[in-house]
N, C-alpha and C positions, 0 to 999 in steps of 0.2 A: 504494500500500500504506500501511496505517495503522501509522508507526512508532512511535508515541507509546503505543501499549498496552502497559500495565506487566504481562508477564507472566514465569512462569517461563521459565529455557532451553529446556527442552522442550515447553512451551507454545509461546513464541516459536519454537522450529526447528520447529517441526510448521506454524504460521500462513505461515512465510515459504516452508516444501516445497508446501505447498496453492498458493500464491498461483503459483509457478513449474511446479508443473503446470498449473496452469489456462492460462497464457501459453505453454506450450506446446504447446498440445491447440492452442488458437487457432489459433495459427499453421498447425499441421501440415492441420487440420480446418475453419478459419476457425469464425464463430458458435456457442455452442450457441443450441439452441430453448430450455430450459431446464436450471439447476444445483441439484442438493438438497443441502441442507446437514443432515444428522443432529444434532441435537441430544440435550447430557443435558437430564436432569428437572431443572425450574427448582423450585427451593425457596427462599421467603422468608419466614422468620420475623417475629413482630414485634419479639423480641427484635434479630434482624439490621436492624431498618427503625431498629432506635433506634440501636443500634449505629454504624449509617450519618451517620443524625443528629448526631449527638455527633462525629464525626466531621470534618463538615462543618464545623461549628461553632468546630472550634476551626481548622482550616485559614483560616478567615476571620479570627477572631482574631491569629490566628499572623503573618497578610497584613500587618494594622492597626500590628502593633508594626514587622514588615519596613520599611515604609513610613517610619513616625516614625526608625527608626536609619541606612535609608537619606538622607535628607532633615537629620538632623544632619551625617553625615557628606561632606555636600556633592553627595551624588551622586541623579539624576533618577527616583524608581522607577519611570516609566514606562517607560523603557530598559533596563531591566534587566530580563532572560528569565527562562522558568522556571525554567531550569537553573542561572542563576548566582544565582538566588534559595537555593535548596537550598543552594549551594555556602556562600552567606553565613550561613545559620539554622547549618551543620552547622560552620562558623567560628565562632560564636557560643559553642555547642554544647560550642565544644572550647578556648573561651579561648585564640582566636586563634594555636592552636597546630596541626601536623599530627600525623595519627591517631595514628602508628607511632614515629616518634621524637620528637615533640613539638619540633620545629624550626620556633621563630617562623615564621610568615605573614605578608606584609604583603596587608593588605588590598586595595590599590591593585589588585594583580598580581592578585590574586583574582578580579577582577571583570572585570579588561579582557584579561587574559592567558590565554586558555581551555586552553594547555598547559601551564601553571605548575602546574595543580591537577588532579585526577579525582577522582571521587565514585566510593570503591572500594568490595563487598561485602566485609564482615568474616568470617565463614563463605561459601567461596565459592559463587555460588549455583547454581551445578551442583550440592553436592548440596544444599545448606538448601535452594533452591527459595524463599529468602525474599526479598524484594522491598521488606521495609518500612522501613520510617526507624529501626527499631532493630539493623537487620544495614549500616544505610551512615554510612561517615565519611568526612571530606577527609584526601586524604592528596596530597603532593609529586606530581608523576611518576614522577621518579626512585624515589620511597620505594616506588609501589605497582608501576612495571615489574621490582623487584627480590623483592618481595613475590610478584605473580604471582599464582597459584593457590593458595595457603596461607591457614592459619589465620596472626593475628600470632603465637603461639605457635609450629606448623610454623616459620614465616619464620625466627621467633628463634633455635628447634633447630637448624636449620641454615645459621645464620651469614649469614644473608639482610643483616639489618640493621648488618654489620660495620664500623667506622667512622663511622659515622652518627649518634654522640653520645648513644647511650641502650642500657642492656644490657636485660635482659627484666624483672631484679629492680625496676628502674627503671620501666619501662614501666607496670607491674603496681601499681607503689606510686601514681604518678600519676592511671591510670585511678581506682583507686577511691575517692584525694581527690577528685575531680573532681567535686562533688555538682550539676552541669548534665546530668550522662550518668544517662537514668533506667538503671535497675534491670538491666530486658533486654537493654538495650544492653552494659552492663556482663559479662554475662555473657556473650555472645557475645565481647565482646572477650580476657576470659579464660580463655578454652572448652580448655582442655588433652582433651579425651574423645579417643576412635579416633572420629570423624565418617564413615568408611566404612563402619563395622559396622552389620550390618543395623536392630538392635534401635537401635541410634541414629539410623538414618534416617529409621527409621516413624514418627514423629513428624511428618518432613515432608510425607507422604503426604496427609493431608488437604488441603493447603493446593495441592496437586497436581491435585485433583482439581478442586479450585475453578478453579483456574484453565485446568483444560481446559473448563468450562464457559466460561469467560468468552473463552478461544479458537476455539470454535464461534461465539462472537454477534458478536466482531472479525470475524470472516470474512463470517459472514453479512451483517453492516455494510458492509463494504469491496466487496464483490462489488457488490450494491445498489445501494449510492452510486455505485457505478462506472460499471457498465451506464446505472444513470440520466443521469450526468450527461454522458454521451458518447450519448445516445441511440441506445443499444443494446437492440435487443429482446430480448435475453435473458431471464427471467425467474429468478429467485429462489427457492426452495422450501424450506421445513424439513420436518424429519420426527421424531417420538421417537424415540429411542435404543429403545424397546422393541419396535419393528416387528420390526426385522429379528430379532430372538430369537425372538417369535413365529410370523413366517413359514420360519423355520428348523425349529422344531416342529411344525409344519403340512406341512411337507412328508418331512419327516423325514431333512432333511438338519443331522446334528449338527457342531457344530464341533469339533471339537480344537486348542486354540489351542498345546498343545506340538507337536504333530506337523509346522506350519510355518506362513510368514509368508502363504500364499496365501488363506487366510479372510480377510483382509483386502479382497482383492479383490472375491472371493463376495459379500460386504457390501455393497460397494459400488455392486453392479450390485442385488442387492435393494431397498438406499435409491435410486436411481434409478430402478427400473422398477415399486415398488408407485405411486410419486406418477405415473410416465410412463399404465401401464397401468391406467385404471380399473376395466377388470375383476377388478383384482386386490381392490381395496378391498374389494367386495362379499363374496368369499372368505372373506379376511381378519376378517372380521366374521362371522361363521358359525364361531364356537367349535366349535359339536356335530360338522362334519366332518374324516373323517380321509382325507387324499390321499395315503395309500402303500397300493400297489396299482394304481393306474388304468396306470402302466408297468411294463414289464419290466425291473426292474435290468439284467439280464444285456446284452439285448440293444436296449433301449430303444425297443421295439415298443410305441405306444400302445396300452392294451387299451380296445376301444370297448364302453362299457355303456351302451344304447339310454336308456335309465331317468335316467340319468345326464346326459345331452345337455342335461337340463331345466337343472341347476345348475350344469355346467360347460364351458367354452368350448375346444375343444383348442387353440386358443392358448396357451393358460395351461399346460394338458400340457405341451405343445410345449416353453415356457418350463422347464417345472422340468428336463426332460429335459436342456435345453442346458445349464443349469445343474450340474446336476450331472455332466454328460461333463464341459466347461470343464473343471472342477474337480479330477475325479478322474483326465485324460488331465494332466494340467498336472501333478500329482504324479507319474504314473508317469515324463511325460516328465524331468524333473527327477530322478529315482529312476534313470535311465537303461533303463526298462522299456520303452518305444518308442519310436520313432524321428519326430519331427518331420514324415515328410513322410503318415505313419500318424493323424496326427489330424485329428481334424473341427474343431477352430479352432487360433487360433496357442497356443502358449502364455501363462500371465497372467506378466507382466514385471514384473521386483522391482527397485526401484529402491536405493542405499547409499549415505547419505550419513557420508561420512569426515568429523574433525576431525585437522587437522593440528598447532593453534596449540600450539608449545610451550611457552607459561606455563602448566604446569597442576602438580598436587600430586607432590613430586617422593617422595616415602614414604609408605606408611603412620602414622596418627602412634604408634602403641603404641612408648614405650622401653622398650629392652632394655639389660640390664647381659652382660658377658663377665667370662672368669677364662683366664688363659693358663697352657693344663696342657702341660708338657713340647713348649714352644714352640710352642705349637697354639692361637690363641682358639675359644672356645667359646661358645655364644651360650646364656644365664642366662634360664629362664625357672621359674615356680612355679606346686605345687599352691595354690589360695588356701586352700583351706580342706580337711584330710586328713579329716575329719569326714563331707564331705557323700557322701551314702548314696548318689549315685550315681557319681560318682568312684571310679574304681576302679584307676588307674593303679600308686599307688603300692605297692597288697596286689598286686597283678599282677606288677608288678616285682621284687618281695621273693622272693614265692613261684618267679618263674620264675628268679632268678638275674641280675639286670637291676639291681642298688641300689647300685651302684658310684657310677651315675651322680648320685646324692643329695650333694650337699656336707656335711652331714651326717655321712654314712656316713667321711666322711674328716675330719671336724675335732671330729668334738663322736659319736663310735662308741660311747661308753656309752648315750648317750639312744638312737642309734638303734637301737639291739640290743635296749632295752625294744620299739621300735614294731615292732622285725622280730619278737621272740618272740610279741607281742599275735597278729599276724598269723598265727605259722607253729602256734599253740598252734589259733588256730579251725579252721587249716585241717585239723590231723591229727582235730578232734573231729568234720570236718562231711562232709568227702574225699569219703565214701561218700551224701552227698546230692546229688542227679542236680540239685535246685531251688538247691542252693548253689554246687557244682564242676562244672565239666566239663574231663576231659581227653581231649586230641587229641596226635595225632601231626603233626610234620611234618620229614620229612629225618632221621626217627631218634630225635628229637628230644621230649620229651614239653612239652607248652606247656598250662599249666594259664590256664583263665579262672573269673573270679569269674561267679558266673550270679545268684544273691541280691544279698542288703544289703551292703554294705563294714562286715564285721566291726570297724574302729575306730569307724563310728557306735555299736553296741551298746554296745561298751567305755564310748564319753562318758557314754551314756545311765545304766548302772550304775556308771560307777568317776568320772566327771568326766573331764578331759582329761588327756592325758599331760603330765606336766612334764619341766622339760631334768633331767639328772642333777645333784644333791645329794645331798652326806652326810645332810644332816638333811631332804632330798626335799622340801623349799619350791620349787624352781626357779621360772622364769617357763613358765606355760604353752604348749605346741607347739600353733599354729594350722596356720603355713604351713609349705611346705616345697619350697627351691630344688633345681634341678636343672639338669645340662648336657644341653641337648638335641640340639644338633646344630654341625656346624663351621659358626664362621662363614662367612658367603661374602657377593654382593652386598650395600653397606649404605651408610649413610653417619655420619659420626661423629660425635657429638656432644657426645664429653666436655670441650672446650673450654669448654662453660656449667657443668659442673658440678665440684666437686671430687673430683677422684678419686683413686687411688693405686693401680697398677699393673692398672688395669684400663680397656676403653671404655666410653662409655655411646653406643649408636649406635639408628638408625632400620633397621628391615630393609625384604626385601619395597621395593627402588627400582624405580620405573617406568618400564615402554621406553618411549622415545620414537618411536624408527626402528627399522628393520633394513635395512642396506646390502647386497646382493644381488651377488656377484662368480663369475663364469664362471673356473678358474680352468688354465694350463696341460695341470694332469693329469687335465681334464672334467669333476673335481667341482663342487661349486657348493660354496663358502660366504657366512660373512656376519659384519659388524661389527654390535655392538649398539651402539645407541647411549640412554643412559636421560636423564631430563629434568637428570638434574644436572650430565651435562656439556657443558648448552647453557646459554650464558652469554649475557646482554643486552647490547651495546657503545652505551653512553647517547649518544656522540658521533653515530656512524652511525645508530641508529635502528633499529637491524639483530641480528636472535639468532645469532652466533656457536658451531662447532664448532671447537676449538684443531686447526689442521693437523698439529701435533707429534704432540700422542695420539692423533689418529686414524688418523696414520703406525705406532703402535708399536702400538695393536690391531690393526691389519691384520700387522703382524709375527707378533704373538704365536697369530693364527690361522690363519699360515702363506698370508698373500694377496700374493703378488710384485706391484712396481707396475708391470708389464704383463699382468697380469691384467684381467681385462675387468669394468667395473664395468657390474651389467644395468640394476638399480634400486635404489629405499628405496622401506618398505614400513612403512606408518603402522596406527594397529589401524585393522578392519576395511574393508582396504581387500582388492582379490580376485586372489589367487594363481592360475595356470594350472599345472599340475602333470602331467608328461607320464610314464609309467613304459612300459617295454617289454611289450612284449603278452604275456599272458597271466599280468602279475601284476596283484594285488589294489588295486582302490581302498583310499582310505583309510579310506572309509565304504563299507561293502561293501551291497550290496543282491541279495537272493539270490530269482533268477526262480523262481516257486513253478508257472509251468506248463510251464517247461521244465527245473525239477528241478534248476538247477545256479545256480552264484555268476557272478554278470556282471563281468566282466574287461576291464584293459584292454584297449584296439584296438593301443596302441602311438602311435595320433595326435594322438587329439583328448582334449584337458587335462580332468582334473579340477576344474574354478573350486571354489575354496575363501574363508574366509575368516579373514585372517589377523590372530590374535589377538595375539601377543607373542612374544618368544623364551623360550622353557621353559627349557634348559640352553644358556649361550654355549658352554661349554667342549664341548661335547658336539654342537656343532651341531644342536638339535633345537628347534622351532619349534612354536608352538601353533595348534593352526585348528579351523575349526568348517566345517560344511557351508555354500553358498551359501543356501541357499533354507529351511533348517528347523532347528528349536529341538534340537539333539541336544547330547550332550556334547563337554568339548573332548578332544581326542586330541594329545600332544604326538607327534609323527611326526623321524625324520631324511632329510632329502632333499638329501643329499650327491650321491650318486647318481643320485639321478635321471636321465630321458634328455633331460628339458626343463623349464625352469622358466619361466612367463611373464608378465606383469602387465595384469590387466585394471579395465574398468571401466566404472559404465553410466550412461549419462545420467539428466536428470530423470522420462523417462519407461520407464524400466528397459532401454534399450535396451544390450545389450554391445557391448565393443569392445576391442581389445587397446593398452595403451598401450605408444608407441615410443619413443626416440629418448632416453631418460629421462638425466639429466644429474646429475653428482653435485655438491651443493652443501651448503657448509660454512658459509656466510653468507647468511642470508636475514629475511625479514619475516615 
């Protein structure tokens, strides 16, 4: 396999699941005769050919100075690798300092000590998906195993870098003295955004795409070279990316890529069988014909037209046929609509690959402020702007009885009783327009919605903005406006970095790690959560640590005695077996439309799910999604249950129930 290709994560996970099915088809199957390889649309500009140029160019340059510093410094450049090449430009780079806390380097160690130092992404590149020498810096071991999955900002918020000789105000003042770190670099190092949020993602998406291109031609390289060089007869094949869309419309087998993961397969055998089957080519090239009709949907009875015989081969019938059963038995049997020994092939096997490593983002990064009303925190969040015309929370609020929650409303009640009259004045003049109000009942209750514009838009538009209350009505103008949204709950703190006064400033929205899975006396099932913050790096050991204490005293607090039977831990997506007594409801209900009724359980055979996170600890309720298809997630409680089990499927999608599962609190 070719490790050395710089690609995204999911680039790279996609290159190295190819490579390990292909070695296991092998094995199971020995040789192919040949492997198609789908390729995207190759595009190169000239703009990109100069690009490239330039490029290069200075990479050689870059080499020439390498050279001259190594060679003063006493040291051979011909011995020195590409990797510890990097290491020394990005020591260079950083005036001999590391990334994160700026803790002298010494050179020596740099060079001959390959654990002294990593070359960490700065934006982690799960999601930047960036690869370039403006998202990587040197940084310690220690510095980057404590770091992890964070932005250096995340890290700093949450006390990552504690001890380690540098605060963030620090850190921040440093980088942008620093006139060696260009521009971009800089700004990723500074990067305060929510990096999760979609609108900030897309950005990376291009460069996503590039790189799936350039992950099809690794592959197609790697296979090649491979085959060749072991003289293997295998052959090689590409194909466009645009066949199989076309031969999908040709035959009028559409996709639906929400409906589930199994058009994946369908593709698959497309891109293999237009190159295997040259009959197909010929087809395929013949726009003007339409091939729905030549079978029976229903019953998949070739219809023979004499006429016909000239242009088409019932092989190729035959094909689409199989085709399309595969496909649409694979669904029902997955749907639980028939039964496995009722199909004409096996079904198509979906294969999951989990990530367990717990160095990964341990919050959201949005901060939040609180205010602690009658011993209760509250977690502080704002309209930005009370103006914008489609925001309509706060006229909602007002009107319905709901403005308590406004800090406002309780510190500063003159201003806001201008904003509430603005409001309660449009609404008696408009009430009666169907395009402005509507009201509804619910529990008794009348619950008015704004349907039009947010009435304070118009106000701005004629009167200017509202100001705070004045005698002489100068105040400073009302943009924003805070509000208590909800009780605090899972979070982590972070008012240690800032100054505060009788309030937190925390990250919300922390991220599970595990779910610990316990059988317990009285035949319920619960479970310990466990989130990425309270696994901890042990630098000596080498090892991620859970505190045996506090994992003593959640299992307390959820009521799990320590002769309780621990089943398993349960990492995202990995696949639940979910057993309920017969004749109650899946979770995903699927409801047989020729026998008229909802399919139920048997009482035996599980449910395979896949499990996403824990929803409510306190509550014992747990998040999942179906095995096999794009649907919503369902937070469900399976206290109860009659069985809970843990499964999982090999590289070539085969299931299997995993046993024997051990709980562990210290691991790699």
């Amino acid at each position: 396999m070719l490790t050395s290709a710089i690609l995204s994560p999911v680039a790279k996970r996609a290159q190295n699941e190819t490579f390990k099915v292909v070695n296991a088809l092998r094995k199971k199957y020995g040789e192919f005769d040949s492997i198609v390889v789908e390729m995207t649309r190759d595009k190169n500009s000239d703009e990109k050919k100069k690009r490239i140029s330039n490029y290069q160019k200075n990479r050689e340059n870059g080499s020439k100075e390498m050279d001259k510093f190594l060679n003063e410094k006493g040291y051979d450049p011909t011995k020195i690798n590409g990797k510890t090449r990097m290491k020394i430009s990005l020591y260079l780079q950083q005036g001999g300092k590391s990334a994160y806390t700026f803790e002298p380097l010494d050179l020596n160690r740099v060079i001959k000590d390959p654990k002294y130092t990593e070359i960490d992404h700065i934006i982690p590149i799960s999601i930047s998906l960036d690869d370039s020498q403006n998202n990587k810096v040197l940084a310690l071991h220690s510095e980057n195993q404590v770091k992890g999955n964070l932005t250096p900002f995340m890290a700093y918020a949450a006390n990552k870098f504690n001890g380690m000789g540098c605060s963030y105000s620090e850190f921040k003042k440093n980088v942008l003295s620093n006139d060696n770190i260009p521009y971009k670099k800089k700004l990723n190092l500074l990067n305060e955004e929510n990096i999760t949020k979609e609108e900030v993602a897309k950005k990376f998406i291009n460069r996503n795409l590039v790189d799936t291109s350039y992950a099809c031609r690794v592959v197609l390289n790697t296979l090649s070279d491979y085959f060749k060089d072991n003289e293997i007869n295998t052959k090689v094949h590409t194909i466009n990316g645009r066949v199989t869309d076309l031969f999908r419309k040709k035959i009028h087998l559409e996709k639906d890529r929400d409906e589930d993961y199994l058009h994946h397969a369908v593709d698959a055998l497309i891109v293999a069988s237009v190159k295997k089957m040259n009959l197909l080519n010929g087809y395929l090239a013949k726009q003007e014909h339409d091939f729905n009709g030549l079978y029976n949907e229903e019953t998949g009875e070739i219809i023979t037209i004499p006429d016909d015989k000239v242009f088409f081969d019932e092989r190729y019938i035959q094909y689409i046929v199989n085709l399309k059963t595969l496909y649409q038995e694979s669904n029902q049997y997955y749907n639980r609509m028939i039964d496995k020994e009722d199909m004409h092939f096996n079904p198509i096997k979906i294969s999951h690959k989990v990530n367990t490593k717990p160095n990964r983002q341990i919050a959201n990064e949005t901060i939040y402020s609180t205010r602690n009303v009658d011993g209760t925190d509250y977690l502080i969040e704002r309209i930005p702007n009370i103006y914008d015309s489609k925001d309509k929370r706060l006229v909602e609020d007002i009107l319905n009885g709901n403005d308590t929650k406004y800090l406002m409303s309780k510190h500063d009640p003159q201003t806001f009783d201008l904003i509430r009259d603005i409001v309660k004045y449009h609404y008696e003049q408009f009430k009666s327009d169907s395009k402005m109000y509507k009201v509804t009942k619910k529990k008794d209750k009348e619950i008015i919605t704004l349907v039009g514009e947010n009435p304070l838009t118009k106000y701005k538009e004629e009167n200017g903005s509202i100001r705070k209350y004045s005698k002489k009505g100068n105040g400073p103008e009302i943009v924003t406006m805070k509000f208590e949204s909800e009780v605090l709950g899972n979070h982590l703190d972070i008012s240690s970095n800032y100054h505060t006064n009788n309030k937190k400033v925390i990250l919300k929205q922390i991220k599970t790690y595990r779910t610990d899975f316990y059988k317990c006396a009285d035949g319920k099932f619960r479970f310990v959560t466990i989130y990425f913050k309270d696994v901890s790096f042990n630098r000596t050991k080498g090892t991620y640590v859970i505190d045996r204490k506090w994992y003593d005293g959640e299992k307390e607090k959820k009521r799990i005695k320590s002769t309780d039977k621990f089943l398993f831990s349960m990492h995202r997506d990995e696949l639940l077996g979910v057993v309920k007594e017969q004749g109650q409801p899946y979770f995903y209900d699927v409801y047989d439309e020729v026998a008229d009724k909802k399919i139920l359980h048997d009482g035996v055979n599980p449910e395979i799910l896949l499990f996403a996170l824990t929803g409510d600890d306190k509550k014992n309720v747990i998040n999942l999604y179906p095995m096999f298809a794009y649907k919503k997630r369902q937070q469900k409680v399976i206290t109860t249950a009659k069985d809970i089990r843990k499964y999982a499927t090999d590289v070539l999608g085969n299931l299997y129930e995993v046993k024997d599962n051990k709980l562990k609190l210290e691991f790699k």
